[in-house]
N, C-alpha and C positions, 0 to 999 in steps of 0.2 A: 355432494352430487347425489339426485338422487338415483335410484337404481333404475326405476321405470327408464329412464334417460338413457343412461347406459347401453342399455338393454335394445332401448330405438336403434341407438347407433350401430349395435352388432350386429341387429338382425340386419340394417340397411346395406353396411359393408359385406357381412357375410352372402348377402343374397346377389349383388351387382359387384362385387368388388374384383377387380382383376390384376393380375399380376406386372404390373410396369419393369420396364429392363432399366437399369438404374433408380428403382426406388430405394428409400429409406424403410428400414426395420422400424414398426411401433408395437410394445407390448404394453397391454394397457396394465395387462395386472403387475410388470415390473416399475413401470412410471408409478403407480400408484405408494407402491412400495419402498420408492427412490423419494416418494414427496412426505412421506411417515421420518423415512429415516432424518427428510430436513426439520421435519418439526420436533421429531425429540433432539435434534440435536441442539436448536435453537433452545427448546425448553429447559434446557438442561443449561444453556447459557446465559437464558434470563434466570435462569433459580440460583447460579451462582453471582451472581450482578444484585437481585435481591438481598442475599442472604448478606453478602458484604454490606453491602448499603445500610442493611439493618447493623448492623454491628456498627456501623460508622452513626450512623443518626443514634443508638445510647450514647456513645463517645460525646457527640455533638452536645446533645442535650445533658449531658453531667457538668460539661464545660457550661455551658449555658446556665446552666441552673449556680453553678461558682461566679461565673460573672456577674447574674443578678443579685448576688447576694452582696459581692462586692459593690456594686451598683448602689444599695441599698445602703451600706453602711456608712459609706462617704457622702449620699444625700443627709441622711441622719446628724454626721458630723457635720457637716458645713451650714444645715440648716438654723437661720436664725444667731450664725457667729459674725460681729459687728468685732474687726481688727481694731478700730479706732477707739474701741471702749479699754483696750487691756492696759493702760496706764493706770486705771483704778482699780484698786486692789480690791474696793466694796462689790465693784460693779463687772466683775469679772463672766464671760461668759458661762464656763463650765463651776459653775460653785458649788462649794463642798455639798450644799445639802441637796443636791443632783445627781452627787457622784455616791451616797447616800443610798438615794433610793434606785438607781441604776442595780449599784451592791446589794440592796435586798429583794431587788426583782430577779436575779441570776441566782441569788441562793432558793428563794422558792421555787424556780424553775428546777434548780439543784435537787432540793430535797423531794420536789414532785416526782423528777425522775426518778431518782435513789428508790423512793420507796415503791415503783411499779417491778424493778432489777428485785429487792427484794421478796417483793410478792411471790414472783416468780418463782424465786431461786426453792423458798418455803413451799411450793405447791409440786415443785418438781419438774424437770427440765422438758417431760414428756410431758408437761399438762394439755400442753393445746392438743394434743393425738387422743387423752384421754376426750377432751370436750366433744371432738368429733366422734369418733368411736363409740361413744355412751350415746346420741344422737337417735331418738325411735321411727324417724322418719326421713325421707330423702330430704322433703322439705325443711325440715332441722337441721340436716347435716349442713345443706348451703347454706342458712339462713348464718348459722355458727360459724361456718366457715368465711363468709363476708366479715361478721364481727371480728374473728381473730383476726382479719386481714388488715380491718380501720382500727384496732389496736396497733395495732402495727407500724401501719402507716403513723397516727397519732404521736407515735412513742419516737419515730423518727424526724419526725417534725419540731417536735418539743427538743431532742437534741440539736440539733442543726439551729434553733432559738436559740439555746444555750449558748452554744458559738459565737453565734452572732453578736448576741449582748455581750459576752466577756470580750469578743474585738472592738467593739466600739467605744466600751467602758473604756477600756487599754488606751485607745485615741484620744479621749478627750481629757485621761489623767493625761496623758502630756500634752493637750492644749492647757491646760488652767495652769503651766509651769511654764509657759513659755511670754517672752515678752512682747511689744509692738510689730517690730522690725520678721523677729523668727515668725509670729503668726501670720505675717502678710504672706511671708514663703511657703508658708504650710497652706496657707490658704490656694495660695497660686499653684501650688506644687496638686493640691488636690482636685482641683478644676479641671488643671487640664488629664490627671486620671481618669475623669469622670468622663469628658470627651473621648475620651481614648477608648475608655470602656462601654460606652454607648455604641462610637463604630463599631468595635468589635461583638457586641450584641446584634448590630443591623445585619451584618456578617452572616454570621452563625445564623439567625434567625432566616434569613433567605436561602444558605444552604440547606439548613434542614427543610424550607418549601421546598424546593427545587429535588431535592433527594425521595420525597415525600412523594412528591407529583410521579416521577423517574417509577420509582418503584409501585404503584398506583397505574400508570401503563402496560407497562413489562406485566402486572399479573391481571391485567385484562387479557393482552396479547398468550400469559402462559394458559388461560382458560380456553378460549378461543381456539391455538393450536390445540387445546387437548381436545377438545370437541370436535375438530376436525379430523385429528389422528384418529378417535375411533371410529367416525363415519366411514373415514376409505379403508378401516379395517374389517366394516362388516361389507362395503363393496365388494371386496375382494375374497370373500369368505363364502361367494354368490358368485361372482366370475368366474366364466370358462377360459380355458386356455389358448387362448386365440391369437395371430401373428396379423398385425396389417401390414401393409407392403402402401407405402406414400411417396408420390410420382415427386421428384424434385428436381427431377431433369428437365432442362429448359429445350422446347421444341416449339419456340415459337418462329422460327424464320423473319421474316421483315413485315409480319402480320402487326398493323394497328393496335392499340390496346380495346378499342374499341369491335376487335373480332377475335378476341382472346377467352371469351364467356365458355366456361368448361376445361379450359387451357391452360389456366395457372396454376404454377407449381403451389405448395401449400405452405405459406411463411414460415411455420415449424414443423418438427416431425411430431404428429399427434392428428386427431381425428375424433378426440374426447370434449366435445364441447358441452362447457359446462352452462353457460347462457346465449341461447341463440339471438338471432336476428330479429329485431323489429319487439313488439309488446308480448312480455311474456309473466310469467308467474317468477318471482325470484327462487331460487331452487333452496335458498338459506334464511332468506326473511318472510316469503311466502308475499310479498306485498307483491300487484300489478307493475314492473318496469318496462322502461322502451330502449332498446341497446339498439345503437346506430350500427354496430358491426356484431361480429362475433365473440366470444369468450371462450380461447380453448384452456381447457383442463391440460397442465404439463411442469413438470419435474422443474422449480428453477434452475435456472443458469443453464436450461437450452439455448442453443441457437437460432437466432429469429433471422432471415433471408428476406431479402427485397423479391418481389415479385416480377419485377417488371424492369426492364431499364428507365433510370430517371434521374431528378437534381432533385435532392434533398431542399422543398424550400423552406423547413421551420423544424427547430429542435425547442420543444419548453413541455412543462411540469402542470398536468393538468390534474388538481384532489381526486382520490380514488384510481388513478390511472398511474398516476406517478408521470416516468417518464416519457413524452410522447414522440413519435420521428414523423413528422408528415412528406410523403414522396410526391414530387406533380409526374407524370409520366407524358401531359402535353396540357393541352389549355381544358382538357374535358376532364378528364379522370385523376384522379390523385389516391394514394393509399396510405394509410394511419395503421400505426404500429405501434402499441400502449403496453402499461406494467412492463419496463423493461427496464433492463440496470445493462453497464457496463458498454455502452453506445461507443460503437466506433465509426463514425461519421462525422461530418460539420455542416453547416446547414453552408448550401451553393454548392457543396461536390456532387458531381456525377457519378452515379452507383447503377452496378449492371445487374442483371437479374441473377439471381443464385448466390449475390454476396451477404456474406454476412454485416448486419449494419449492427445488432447487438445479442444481447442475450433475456429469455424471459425472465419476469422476477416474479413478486409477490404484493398482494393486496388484502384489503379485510377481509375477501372472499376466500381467498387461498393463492395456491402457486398456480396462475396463469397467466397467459395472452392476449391481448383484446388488439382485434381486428378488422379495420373498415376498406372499403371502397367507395370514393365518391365520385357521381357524376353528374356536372356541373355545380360542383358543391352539394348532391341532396343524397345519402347515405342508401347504396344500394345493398342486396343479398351479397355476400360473399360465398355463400354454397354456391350458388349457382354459377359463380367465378372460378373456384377453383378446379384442379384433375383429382376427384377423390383417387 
């Protein structure tokens, strides 16, 4: 919100505002203060919802990355195995001189390994702090510090190969021992692994979207609240200490709604509107907008009041608004009551003026209220409706 705004509205109240007998207390700078406390608390609940999520998506993806390898080594094995061939001894799948070169592609991976552990061990356990450390320039120091990293990676890579090969090797010594009958089983038995292990890749692979996407939200939303917790912190660092008094006493007698102009109690207790009436400048994107009603600035999970006596004709979920309550009050006027959680009404009950039909919520804007009046369906001022 910005303060110029603010500031409108103190001097407006402060200069014409008068004391009602049964009004409502509104302190701006403690609502302010009430709407800080919601956002760290939330922050603090997306940061833990985060921080889980992250720990569960490595989990996810170590599992993943074991399934694919599984994945991997039964395509390997099953690839190009003809069960109908294994009655010839010549013509056997897995033959020796396969199983051969299998065996000295695992030992050179063997001995490639071996010898970088050695290197190591010979250069001393601190080397890579020395490489860094010895480093004459920033640019050195990362440029070394990348390579020690893709050594690394490299050297984990090539073990996890190793693995691999030695399981698959494992596998197909005991295809090339097995006859007709047992290979058709081993065959069938590996298939449907492979199915097995494919859904549970499709699995995994869309919870981690989904968990992805989750926390990708949650810290739009934790930036957002934090940019807004410090806006109403320097608000409030510039507000004076001021009490409004808001009429929500109902003193309309048997008065039409159509001679109520000035006379309406005020749907919630507040008086901080943070986007007025009709085409305005947005107070947060700066862009030209046109707001059918009001937008007050207020604490969620206030109390939101029906203004008028009336029948609820429509309860539904309009983007940016969230929940909306539309009241007809007769065939002319009707009121819209938007960003609200926890609705205690049904659409066709009859609701009298001062009840409560919900509670304010929260939007991309922040924690407030949006408020209309229509007459003949075309979106009038609501200042000029209500009893400041």
């Amino acid at each position: 919100m910005e303060m110029k705004h603010i500031i409108r509205l103190i001097l407006f109240f402060v200069t014409i505002y008068p004391v009602y007998a049964g009004a409502g207390v509104f302190n701006l700078r403690e609502d302010l203060r009430a709407q800080i406390d919601y956002y760290n608390s939330q922050i603090s609940a997306y940061n833990a919802i985060v921080a889980t999520n992250n720990d569960l998506l490595i989990q996810l993806r170590n599992e993943l990355k074991i399934l694919n390898e599984e994945i991997f080594k039964i395509a390997d094995i099953l690839k190009n195995i003809d069960p109908n061939k294994t009655d010839d001894k010549d013509k056997l799948i897995l033959k020796q001189s396969e199983l051969t070169l299998q065996r000295d592609k695992i030992e050179r991976l063997k001995n490639s390994f071996s010898s970088k552990i050695i290197w190591l061990y010979k250069n001393g356990t601190d080397f890579p702090m020395m490489v860094l450390f010895t480093s004459v320039s920033i640019n050195q120091l990362y440029s070394r510090l990348e390579y020690l990293n893709k050594i690394a990676q490299i050297r984990n890579k090539e073990f996890k190969k190793i693995k691999i090969e030695t399981d698959i090797l494992s596998e197909k010594q005991k295809l090339s021992g097995m006859d007709k009958k047992e290979k058709h089983k081993y065959i069938s038995d590996k298939r449907e692994s492979q199915k097995s292990l494919l859904l549970s890749k499709f699995l995994f692979e869309n919870r981690i979207d989904s968990l992805t996407v989750i926390n990708e939200m949650l810290t739009r939303n934790i930036e957002r609240m934090s940019q807004r917790s410090v806006e109403l912190e320097n608000d409030i660092r510039i507000l004076p200490e001021i009490i409004f008094y808001i009429s929500q006493q109902i003193e309309y007698g048997t008065k039409p709604f159509s001679e109520l102009k000035g006379q309406l109690i005020s749907p919630v207790l507040s008086n901080s509107i943070f986007i007025d009436f009709g085409k305005t400048v947005h107070p947060v994107y700066k862009n030209i907008t046109y707001n059918n009603g009001i937008d007050f600035s207020i604490r969620n999970g206030s109390p939101v009041l029906a203004v008028e006596d009336g029948v609820v004709e429509e309860i539904f979920f309009v983007p940016g608004y969230g929940n909306v309550i539309l009241i007809a009050h007769n065939d002319i006027y009707k009121t819209v009551y938007g960003i609200i959680s926890e609705v205690s009404v049904i659409k066709g009950q009859e609701v009298k003026a001062g009840k409560q039909i919900a509670k304010t919520s929260v939007n991309l804007d922040g924690q407030l209220f949006h408020f209309e009046i229509l007459e003949n369906n075309i979106p009038v001022d609501p200042k000029k409706w209500i009893k400041w």
